[in-house]
Structure formats: C-alpha cells, structure tokens
C-alpha positions as CSV (number, residue, x, y, z in Angstrom):
1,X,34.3,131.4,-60.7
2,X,34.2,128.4,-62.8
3,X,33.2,125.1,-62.2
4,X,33.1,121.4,-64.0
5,X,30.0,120.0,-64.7
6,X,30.2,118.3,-68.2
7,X,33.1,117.8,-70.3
8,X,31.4,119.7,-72.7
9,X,32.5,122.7,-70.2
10,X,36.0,122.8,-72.0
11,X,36.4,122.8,-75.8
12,X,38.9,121.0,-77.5
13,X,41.4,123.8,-77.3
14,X,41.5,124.0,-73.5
15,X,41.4,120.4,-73.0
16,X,44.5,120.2,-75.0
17,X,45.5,122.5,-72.9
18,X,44.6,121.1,-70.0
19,X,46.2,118.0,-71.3
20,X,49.6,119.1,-71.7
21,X,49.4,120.4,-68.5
22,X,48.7,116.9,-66.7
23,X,51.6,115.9,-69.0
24,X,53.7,118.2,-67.6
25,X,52.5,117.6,-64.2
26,X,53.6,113.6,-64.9
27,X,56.8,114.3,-65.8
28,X,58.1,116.9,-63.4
29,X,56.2,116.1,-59.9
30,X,58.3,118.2,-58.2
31,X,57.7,121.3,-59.8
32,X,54.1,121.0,-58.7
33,X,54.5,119.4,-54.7
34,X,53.4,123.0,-53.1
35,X,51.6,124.7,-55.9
36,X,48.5,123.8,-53.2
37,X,50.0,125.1,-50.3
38,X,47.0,126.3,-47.9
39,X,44.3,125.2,-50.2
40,X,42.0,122.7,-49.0
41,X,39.9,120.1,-51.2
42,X,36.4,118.8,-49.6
43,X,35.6,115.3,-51.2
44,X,31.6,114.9,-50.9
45,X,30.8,111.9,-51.3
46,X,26.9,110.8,-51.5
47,X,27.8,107.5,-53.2
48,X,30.4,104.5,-52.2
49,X,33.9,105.1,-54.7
50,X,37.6,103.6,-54.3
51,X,39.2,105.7,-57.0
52,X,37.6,109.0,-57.9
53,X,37.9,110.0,-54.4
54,X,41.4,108.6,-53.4
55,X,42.8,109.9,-56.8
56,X,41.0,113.1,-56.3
57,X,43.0,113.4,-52.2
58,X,46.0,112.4,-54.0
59,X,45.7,114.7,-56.4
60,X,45.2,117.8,-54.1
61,X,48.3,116.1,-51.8
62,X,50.6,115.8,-54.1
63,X,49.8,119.7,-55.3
64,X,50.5,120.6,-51.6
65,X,47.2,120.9,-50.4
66,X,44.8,119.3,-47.6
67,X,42.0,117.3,-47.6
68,X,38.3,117.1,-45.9
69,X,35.2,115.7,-46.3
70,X,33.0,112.2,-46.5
71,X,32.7,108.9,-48.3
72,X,29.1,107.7,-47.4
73,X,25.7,110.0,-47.3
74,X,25.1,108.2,-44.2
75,X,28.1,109.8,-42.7
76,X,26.7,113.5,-43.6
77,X,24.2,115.6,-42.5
78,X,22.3,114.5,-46.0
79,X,21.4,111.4,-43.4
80,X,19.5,114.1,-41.2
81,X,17.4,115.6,-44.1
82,X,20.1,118.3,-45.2
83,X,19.5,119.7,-48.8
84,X,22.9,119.4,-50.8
85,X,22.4,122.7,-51.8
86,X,22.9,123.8,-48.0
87,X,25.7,121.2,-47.9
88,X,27.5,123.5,-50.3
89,X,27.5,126.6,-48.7
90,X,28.3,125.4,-45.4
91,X,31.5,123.7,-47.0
92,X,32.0,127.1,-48.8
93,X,33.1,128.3,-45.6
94,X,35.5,125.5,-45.1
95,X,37.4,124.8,-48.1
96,X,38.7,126.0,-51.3
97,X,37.0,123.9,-54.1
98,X,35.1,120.7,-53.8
99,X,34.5,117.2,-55.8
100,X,31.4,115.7,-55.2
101,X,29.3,112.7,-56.5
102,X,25.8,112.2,-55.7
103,X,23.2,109.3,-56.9
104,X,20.5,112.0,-58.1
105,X,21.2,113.3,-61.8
106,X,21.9,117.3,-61.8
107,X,22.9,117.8,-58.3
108,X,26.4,118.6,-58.4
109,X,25.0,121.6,-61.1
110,X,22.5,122.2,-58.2
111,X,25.1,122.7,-55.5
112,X,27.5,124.3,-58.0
113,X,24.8,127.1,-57.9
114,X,24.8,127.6,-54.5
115,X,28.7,127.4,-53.7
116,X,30.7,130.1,-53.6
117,X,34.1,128.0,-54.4
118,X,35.3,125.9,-58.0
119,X,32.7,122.4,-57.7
120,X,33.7,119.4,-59.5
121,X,31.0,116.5,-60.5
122,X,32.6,113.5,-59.9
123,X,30.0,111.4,-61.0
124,X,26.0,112.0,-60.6
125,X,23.7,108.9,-61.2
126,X,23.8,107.7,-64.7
127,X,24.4,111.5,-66.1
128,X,28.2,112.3,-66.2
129,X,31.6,111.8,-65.0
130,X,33.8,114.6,-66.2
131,X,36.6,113.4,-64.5
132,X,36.9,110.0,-65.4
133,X,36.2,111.3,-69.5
134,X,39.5,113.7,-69.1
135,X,40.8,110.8,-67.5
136,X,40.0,108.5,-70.4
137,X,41.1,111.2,-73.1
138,X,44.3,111.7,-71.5
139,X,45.5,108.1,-71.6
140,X,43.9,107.5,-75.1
141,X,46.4,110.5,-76.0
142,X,49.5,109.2,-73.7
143,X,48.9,106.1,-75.8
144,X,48.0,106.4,-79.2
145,X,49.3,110.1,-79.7
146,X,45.8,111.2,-80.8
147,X,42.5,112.1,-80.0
148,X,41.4,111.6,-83.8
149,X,41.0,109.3,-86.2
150,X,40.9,106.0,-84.5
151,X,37.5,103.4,-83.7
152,X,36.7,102.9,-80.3
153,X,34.6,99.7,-79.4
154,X,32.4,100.9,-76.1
155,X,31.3,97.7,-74.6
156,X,29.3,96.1,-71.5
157,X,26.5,98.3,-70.2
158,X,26.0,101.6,-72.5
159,X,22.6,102.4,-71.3
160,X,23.6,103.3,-67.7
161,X,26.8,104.0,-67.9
162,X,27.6,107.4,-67.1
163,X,31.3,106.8,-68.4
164,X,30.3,106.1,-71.8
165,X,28.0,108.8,-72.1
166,X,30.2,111.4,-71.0
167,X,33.3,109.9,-73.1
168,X,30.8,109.6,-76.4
169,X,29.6,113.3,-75.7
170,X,33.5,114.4,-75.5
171,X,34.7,112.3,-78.5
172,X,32.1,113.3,-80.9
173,X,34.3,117.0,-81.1
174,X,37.4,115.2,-82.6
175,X,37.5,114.4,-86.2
176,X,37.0,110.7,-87.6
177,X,36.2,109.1,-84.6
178,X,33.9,105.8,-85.1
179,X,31.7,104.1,-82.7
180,X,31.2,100.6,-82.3
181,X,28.8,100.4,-79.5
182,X,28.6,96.9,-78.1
183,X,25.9,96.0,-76.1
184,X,22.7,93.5,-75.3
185,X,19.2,94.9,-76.1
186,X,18.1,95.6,-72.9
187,X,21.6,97.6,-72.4
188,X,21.5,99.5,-75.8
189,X,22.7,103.2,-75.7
190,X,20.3,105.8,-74.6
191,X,18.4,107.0,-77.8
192,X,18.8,110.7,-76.5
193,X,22.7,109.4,-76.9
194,X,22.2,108.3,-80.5
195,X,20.1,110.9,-81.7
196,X,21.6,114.5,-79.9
197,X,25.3,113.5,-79.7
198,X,26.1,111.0,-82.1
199,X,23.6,111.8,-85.0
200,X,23.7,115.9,-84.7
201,X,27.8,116.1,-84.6
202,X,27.7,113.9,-87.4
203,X,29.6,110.9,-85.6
204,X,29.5,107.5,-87.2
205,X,28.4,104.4,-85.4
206,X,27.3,100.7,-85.4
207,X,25.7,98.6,-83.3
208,X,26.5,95.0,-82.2
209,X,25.8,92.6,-80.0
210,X,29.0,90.6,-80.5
211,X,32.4,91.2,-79.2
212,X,34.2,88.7,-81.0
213,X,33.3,90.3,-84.5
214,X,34.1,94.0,-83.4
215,X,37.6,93.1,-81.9
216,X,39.5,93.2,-85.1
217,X,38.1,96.9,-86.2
218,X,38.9,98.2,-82.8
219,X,42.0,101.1,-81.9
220,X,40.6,101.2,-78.4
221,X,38.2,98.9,-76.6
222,X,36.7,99.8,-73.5
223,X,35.0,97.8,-71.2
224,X,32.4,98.3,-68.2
225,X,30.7,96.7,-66.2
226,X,26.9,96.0,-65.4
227,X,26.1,97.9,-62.5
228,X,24.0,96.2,-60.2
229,X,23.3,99.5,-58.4
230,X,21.2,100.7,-61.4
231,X,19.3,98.0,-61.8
232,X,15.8,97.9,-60.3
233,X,15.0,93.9,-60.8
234,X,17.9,91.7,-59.4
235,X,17.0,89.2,-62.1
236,X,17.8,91.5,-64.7
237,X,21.2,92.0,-63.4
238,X,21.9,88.1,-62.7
239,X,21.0,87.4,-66.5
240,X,22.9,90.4,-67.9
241,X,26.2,90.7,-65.7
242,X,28.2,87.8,-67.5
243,X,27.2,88.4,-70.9
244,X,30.7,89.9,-72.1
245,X,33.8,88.7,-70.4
246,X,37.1,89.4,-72.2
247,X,39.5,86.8,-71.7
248,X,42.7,85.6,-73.7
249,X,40.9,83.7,-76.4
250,X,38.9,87.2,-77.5
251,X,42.2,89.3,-76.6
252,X,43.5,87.5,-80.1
253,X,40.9,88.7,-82.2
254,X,42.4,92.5,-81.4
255,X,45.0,94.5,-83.6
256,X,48.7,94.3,-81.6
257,X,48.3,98.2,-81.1
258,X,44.9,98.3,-79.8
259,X,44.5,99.3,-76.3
260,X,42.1,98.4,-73.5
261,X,40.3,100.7,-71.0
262,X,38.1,100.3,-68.3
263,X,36.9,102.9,-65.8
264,X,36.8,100.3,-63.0
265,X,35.8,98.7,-60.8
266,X,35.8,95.6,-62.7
267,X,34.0,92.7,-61.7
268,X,34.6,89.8,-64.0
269,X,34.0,91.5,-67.6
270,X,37.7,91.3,-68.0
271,X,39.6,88.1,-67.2
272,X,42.9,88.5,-64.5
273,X,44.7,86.7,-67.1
274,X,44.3,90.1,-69.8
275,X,46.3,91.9,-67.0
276,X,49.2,90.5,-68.1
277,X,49.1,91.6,-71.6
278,X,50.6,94.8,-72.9
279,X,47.5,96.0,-74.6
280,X,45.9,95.7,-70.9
281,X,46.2,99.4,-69.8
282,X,42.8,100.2,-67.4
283,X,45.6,100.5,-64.5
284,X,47.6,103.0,-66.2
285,X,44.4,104.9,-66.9
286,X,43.6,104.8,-63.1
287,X,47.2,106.0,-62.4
288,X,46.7,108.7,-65.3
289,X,43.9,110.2,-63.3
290,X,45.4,111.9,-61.0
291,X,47.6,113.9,-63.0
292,X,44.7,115.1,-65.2
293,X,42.6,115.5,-61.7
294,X,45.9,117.8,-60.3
295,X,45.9,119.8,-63.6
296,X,41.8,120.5,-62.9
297,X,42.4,121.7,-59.8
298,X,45.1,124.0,-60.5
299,X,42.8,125.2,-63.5
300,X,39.8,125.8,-61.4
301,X,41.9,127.5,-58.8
302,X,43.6,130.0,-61.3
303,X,47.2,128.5,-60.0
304,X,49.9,128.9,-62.7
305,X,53.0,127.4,-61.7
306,X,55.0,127.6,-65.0
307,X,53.5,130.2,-67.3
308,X,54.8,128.2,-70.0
309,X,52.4,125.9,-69.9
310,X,49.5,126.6,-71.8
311,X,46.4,127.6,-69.6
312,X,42.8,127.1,-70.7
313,X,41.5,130.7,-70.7
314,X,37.8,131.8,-69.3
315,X,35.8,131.6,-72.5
316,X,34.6,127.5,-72.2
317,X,33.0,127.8,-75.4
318,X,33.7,124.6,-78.1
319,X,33.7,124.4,-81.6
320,X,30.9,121.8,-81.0
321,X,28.3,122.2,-78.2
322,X,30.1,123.8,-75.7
323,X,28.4,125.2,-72.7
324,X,28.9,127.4,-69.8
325,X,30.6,126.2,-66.6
C-alpha cells in the first residue's frame, strides 16, 4: 500500500507520469466519470480549507466515487481527546483512501502508519503540501511546456510557507531551475531549506528583498500570502502582511510570457485588478488541481482506466532524494 507524504515520494519519472495522466484526465472527463464507482474518499480535516478539500470531493466525484468526513477538529472526536493515529484506523473501516491536513508537522506520516488504506497529506503545519506542489508542477507544465529550465521568483512569506517548501524541494530535481526567493528578513527561507535542498542538489539561488527588481528575470512568479495563523505576535503579522502587493504598476516590470501563481487564499498580496491580465493564472492552477488530485487517487488506488496511459510503477525511488511512501 502506498501513500503520499512528500513530493519527494514520486521521482521525476512517475510524476511525469502521473502528469500526463491528469492531462488525460482534463481532456477526456468522461472516460474517467465511474472509474471510482463504490470507492469512498474520507476528507479529514484538522484545519479550516476552501480548496484542498472541495477540490479533493470533486476530485473523488467526478471519478465516480463518494465522499465522507470533517472540516473542523472541533467537529471530530480529536475535540474529545482522540489520538489521530486512532482516528485512522477507525476510518480504515469506513473508506477507501483518505486526505487529511492537520496543524501539527508529521502527523499525516503518523496516521499513515497506522491506516490500513492509501493516506494523502494535504497539508500539515508549516511542513508540506504534496498536493498543492503536483498541483503547482502541473500548471507550470500546462503553461510553459516544461518543468526545466526557467527562473521562478517565490515571493511573500518563505519561511512558513509550506507551499514553497514543498514546491522548492520538488523543483530542485529538474535541471536549470533558478531561484529568486523574495522575501523580508524576518520571512527569509528556512536555512534547513537553503542548506539540504537548495545547496546539496546543486540549485542556484538569490535572495531579495525587492519585487520590483526581480520581476523582469522572472518565467514564473509566485505569490503567497502572510499567514496570520503562524504567527505568534499579532504585531508581527500587522507590520509584515502588506509588505508585497502586486498590482498593475509591478505587473509591467514582468516578461509578456511570465506566468503568475498563487496557492490561495489570497488576501491582498495580489491586486483584483492583475485578475484581468493574461499572465494572471492562480485560478487556472486551482481548477488544475483537481485533475492532478483525480489522477492521485486513481494512482494510490491501483485503478487503470486506459492502460495506455503511462502508470507510475511501485519503486518511488528518484534520481534525487527520493524516499519511501
């Protein structure tokens, strides 16, 4: 049984793979409406989320399948003392694979240890967000035909967020991909970042505190916001949260092909008035979500609907720090 933890947990070849099957999945819909039939996914939700879950129910609906679960700890018996471990095999019982996101690093891993069905982290603390980094690769790919090659500005708050580490840790496997990590002091990329992902796969990288002068260098730019939720002194937040908002004026600076991401929610790092430029495409990357999320599932669940379409095999070794699931 295999589960996803990291996005180290598939090497490049199988998340190519994986890839073209969310590609395939995209373009034919149909082929795919009852690949799910009878399968249930349990959405465990320690932590408040709009998108992950939703696009994780659609994602199971439109393969067929059901959906079950909860959206607040307070809703679970995690508000009665229950371990998450015990959580797990209780759900075990009920469904056939499981997404859940929890506010303490590791526990997905923890509950994937006790589960005897596929678990999925959809987020824990500021660790990792698989999902969100296949999410992110796929619609670089969709877009700019390549996972190589290209400079990606990562911009707002790098030090908590668990979207930028997991998309760094993932890039760092494809050749001639540069870094531009944009960021105040007090937000700078984790060292344990710099040092074990960037430095020791041999990734190149700057460091700025300006957006205006990394715009022009930039293939991709993606934004996030400060996240008030990780922050321990409210004042901190309050002086931090408007220090980079991208607006028109800053949206000239950029190449005509570059591309803007954002994991979302935004707040008011990126003007409404961007929306309405083409290079605006954090709402295409929500949509591509689910498709990648659909092709997961079907991957964790050993479903092969057209056995032309390449399927990741069981060795989830990398050519670059892969681990086991």
């Amino acid at each position: 049984m295999r589960h996803c933890m990291s996005p180290l947990d598939f090497s490049v070849d199988e998340l190519d793979q994986l890839m073209g099957l969310a590609a395939d999945i995209e373009e034919n819909p149909d082929k795919y409406s009852h690949a799910c039939d009878g399968k249930r996914l349990a959405t465990c939700f320690y932590e408040p989320s709009t998108r992950t879950r939703l696009s994780f129910e659609s994602a199971m609906l439109r393969l067929g399948g059901q959906t079950l679960g909860f959206a607040s700890a307070d809703s679970s018996s995690a508000s009665k003392g229950e371990s998450v471990s015990d959580t797990l095999r209780i759900i075990s019982g009920y469904a056939d694979i499981c997404a859940i996101r929890h506010p303490k690093e590791g526990a997905p891993l923890v509950a994937s240890l006790h589960s005897g069905i596929p678990v999925i982290n959809a987020g824990d603390g500021g660790h990792a967000h698989p999902t969100q980094t296949l999410a992110d690769l796929y619609t670089i790919k969709s877009l700019k035909g390549r996972l190589d090659h290209f400079t990606i500005g990562l911009c707002g708050d790098l030090k908590f967020g668990r979207t930028v580490h997991s998309l760094i840790s993932a890039l760092v496997r494809y050749e001639g991909v540069h870094f531009v990590l944009i960021s105040p002091e007090e937000l700078k990329l984790p060292s344990y970042i710099r040092e074990d992902v960037l430095e020791k796969n041999g990734a190149t990288y700057e460091e700025t505190e300006s957006l205006e002068d990394a715009m022009p260098k930039l293939d991709v730019l993606y934004m996030t916001r400060v996240q008030r939720e990780r922050f321990f002194n409210e004042d901190d937040y309050v002086r931090l949260k408007d220090r980079y908002i991208l607006d028109n004026d800053k949206m000239k600076l950029g190449r005509e092909d570059m591309i803007v991401m954002h994991p979302l929610p935004r707040v008011n790092e990126i003007s409404v008035e961007v929306d309405d430029d083409p290079r605006a495409q954090y709402f295409t990357q929500a949509k591509k979500a689910v498709f990648i999320r659909m092709a997961l599932i079907l991957t964790l669940l050993g479903i092969q609907v057209d056995k032309n379409i390449p399927q990741p095999t069981n060795n989830p070794s990398s050519e670059k720090g892969g681990e086991k699931c």
